[in-house]
C-alpha positions as CSV (number, residue, x, y, z in Angstrom):
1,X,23.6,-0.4,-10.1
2,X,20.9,1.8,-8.6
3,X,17.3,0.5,-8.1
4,X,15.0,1.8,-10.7
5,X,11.1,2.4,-9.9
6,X,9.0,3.8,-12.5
7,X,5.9,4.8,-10.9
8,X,4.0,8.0,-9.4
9,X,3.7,9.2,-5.8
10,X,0.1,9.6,-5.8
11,X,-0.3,6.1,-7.1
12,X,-0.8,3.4,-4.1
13,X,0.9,0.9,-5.4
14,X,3.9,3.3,-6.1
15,X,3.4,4.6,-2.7
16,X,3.5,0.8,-1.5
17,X,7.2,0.0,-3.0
18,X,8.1,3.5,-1.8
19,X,7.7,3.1,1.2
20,X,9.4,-0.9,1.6
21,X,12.9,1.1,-0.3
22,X,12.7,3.8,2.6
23,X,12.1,0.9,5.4
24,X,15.1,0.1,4.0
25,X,16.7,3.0,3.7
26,X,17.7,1.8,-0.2
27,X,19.5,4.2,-2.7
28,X,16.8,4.2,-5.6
29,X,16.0,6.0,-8.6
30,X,12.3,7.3,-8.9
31,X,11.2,7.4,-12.7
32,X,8.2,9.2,-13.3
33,X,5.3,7.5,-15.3
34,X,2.8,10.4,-16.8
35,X,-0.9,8.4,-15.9
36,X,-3.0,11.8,-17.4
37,X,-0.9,11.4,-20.8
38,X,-1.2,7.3,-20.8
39,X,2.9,7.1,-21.0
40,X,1.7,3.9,-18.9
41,X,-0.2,2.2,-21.9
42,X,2.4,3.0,-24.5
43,X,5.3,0.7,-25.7
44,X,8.2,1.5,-23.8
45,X,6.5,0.9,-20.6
46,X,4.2,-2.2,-21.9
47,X,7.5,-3.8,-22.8
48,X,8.4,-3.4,-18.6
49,X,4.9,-4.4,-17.9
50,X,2.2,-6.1,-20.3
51,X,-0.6,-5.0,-18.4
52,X,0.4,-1.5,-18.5
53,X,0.0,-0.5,-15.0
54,X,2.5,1.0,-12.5
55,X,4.6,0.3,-10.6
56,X,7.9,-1.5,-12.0
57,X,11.1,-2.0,-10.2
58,X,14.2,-3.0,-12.5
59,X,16.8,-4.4,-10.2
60,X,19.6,-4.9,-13.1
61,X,18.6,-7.1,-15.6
62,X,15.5,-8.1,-13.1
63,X,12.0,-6.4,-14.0
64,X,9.1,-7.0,-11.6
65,X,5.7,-5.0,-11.9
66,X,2.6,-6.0,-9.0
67,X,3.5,-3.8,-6.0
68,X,3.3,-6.5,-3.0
69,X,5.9,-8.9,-5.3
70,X,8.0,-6.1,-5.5
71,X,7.8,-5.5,-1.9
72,X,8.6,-8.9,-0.8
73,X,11.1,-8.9,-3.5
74,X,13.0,-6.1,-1.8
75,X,12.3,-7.0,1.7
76,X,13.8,-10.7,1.0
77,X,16.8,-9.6,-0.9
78,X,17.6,-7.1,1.9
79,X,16.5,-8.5,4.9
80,X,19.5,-8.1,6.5
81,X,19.6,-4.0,6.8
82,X,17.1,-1.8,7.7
83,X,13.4,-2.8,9.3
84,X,13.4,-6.9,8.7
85,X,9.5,-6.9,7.1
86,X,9.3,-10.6,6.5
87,X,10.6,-11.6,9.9
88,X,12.9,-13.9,8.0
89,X,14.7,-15.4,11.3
90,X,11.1,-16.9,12.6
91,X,9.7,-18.9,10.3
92,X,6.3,-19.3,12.2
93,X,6.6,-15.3,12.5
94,X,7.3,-15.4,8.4
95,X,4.5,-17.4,8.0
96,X,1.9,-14.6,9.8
97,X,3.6,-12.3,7.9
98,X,2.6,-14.2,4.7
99,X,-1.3,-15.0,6.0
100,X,-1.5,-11.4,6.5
101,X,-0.3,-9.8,3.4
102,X,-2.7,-12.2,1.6
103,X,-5.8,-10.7,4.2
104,X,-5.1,-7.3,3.0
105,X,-4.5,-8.3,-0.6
106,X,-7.8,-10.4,-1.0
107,X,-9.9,-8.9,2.1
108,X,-9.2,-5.3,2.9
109,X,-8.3,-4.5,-0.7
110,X,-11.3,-5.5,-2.8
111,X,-13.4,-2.9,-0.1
112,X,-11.3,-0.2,0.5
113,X,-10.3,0.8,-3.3
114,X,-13.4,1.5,-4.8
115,X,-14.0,3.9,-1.5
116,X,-10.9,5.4,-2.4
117,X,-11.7,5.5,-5.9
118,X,-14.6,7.0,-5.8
119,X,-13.8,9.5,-3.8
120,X,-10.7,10.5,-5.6
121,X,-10.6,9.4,-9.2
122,X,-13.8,9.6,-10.3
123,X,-13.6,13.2,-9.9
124,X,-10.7,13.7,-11.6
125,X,-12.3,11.9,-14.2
126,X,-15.0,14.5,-14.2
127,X,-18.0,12.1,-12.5
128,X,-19.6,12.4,-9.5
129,X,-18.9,9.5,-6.5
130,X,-21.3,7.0,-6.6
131,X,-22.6,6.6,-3.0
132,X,-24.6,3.3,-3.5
133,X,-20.8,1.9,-4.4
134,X,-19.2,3.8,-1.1
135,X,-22.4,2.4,0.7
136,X,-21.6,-0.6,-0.1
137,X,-18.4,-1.0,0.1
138,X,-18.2,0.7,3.8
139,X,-20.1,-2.4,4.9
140,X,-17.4,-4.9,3.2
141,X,-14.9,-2.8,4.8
142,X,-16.6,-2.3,8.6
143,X,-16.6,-6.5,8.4
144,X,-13.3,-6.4,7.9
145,X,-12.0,-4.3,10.0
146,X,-14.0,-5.5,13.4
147,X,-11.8,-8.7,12.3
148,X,-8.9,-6.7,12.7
149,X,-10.3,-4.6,15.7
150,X,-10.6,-8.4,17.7
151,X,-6.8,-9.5,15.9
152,X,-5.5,-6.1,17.4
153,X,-6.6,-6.6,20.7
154,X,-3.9,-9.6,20.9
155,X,-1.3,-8.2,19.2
156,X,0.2,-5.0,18.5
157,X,0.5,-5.4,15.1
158,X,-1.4,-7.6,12.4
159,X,1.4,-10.8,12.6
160,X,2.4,-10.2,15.9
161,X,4.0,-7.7,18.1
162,X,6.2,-6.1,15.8
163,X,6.0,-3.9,12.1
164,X,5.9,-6.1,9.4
165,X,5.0,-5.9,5.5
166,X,1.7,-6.8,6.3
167,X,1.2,-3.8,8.5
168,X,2.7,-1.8,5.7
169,X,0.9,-3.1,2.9
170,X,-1.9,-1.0,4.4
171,X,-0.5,1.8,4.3
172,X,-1.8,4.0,0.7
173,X,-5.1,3.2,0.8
174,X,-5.9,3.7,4.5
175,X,-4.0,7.1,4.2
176,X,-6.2,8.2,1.5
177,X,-9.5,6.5,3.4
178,X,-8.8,9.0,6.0
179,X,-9.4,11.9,4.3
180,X,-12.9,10.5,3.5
181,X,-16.1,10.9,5.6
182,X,-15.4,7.6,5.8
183,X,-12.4,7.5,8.2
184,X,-14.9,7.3,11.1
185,X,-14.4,3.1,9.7
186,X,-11.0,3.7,11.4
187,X,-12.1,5.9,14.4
188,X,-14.3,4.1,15.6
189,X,-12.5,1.0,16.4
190,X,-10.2,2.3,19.3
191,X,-7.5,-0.6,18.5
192,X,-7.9,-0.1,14.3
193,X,-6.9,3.5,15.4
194,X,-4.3,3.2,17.2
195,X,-2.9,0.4,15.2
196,X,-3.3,3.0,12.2
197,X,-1.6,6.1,14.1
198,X,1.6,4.0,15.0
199,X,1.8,2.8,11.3
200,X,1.4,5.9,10.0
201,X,3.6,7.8,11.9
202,X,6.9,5.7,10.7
203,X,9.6,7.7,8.9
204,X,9.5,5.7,6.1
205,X,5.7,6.6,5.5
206,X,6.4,10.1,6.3
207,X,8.6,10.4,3.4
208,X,6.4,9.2,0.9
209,X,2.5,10.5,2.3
210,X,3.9,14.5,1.5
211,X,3.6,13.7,-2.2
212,X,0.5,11.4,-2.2
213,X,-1.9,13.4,-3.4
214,X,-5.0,13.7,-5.7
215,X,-5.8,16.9,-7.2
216,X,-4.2,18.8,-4.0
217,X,-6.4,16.9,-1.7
C-alpha cells in the first residue's frame, strides 16, 4: 500500500516530509489539503489530525501528523535504501543527528518563521509585515546562526561530515528566508552559505522547491 501525505507544497512542513520520501526515492501519494478553504479545520481531516494542521502521513493503518516525527518515521523505517538520514549504523553519529534536529526545532525555528511569516503570509492575509517582529527576530536568528557559522567550520554538515535529517530539516524555511532582504543572514556567513548551497542543491530538494510557492513569489 502506497504512502499517503495529505498536505500542500507551499506549506514547510509539507515541504519537509516531501523532501525525506524523495531522499528516499519512496512511491507516495500526495493528497491535497485546501488551507484558503479551511478543508484543514473540518472533520475529515481533524479526525487524521486533532490540531488541524498539515501535514499527515498514513502509512496503512498508521496516521502520524508533526512533520519532523514523520520524517524520522520514514527515515527509520527505510533506512536501508536511499540517503541513510539518521546515520543508523553510528550510534554516536545517530546521536548528532538527534541533538541537531532538536537545534533547529527549538533554536532556528522559533526565529526564522515569524521572518518567513511575515514576509509571506501576512500578505496574503491582506496585512502589511511587521518590521519591529522581522527586527527582532533577525537578531534571534543572526545568534543562531554565528553558532552554526563556528559548528560549520569543523564539519561539513551540522552532525558531521555527511547529509543528514538535521541538515534537511532546514531546508523550507531557509529557502523561503532567501527570497527575503533578509537572506544577507545567510550570505554573510561564508560557511552558513556554503553549507546552504550544497543543501539546497540536492535532487530531492530540487523536486519539491519548484512548487513552494507563496502567491507566485
Amino acid at each position: 500500500m502506497a504512502l499517503k501525505l495529505y498536505g500542500a507544497p507551499m506549506s514547510t512542513c509539507t515541504a519537509r516530509v516531501l523532501v525525506s520520501l524523495h531522499e528516499k526515492d519512496l512511491d507516495f501519494e500526495l493528497i491535497p489539503v485546501d488551507l484558503f478553504a479551511g478543508e484543514h479545520k473540518q472533520p475529515p481531516f481533524v479526525s487524521k489530525n486533532p490540531f488541524g494542521l498539515i501535514p499527515v502521513l498514513e502509512d496503512g493503518d498508521l496516521t502520524l501528523f508533526e512533520s519532523r516525527a514523520i520524517a524520522s518515521y520514514v527515515a527509520e523505517k527505510f533506512k536501508e535504501t536511499g540517503t541513510d538520514l539518521i546515520r543508523h549504523q553510528d550510534l554516536k553519529e545517530a546521536a548528532l543527528v538527534r541533538v541537531w534536529i532538536e537545534v533547529e526545532s527549538q533554536q532556528y525555528n522559533p526565529a526564522i518563521s515569524p521572518i518567513v511569516y511575515q514576509h509571506f503570509v501576512a500578505p496574503m492575509q491582506g496585512k502589511s509585515p511587521d518590521q519591529t517582529i522581522i527586527d527582532a527576530n533577525v537578531e534571534k536568528l543572526g545568534r543562531v546562526l554565528d553558532i552554526y557559522e563556528a559548528k560549520l567550520s569543523k564539519s561539513k554538515y551540522l552532525a558531521g561530515d555527511f547529509y543528514s535529517l538535521a541538515d534537511l530539516s532546514h531546508l523550507p524555511y531557509t529557502y523561503y528566508l532567501m527570497k527575503t532582504p533578509c537572506a544577507s543572514l545567510i550570505n554573510e556567513r561564508p560557511r552558513v552559505k556554503a553549507w546552504w548551497e550544497d543543501i539546497s542543491s540536492r535532487p530531492a530538494f530540487k523536486k519539491v522547491a519548484g512548487s513552494m510557492t507563496f502567491g507566485g513569489k
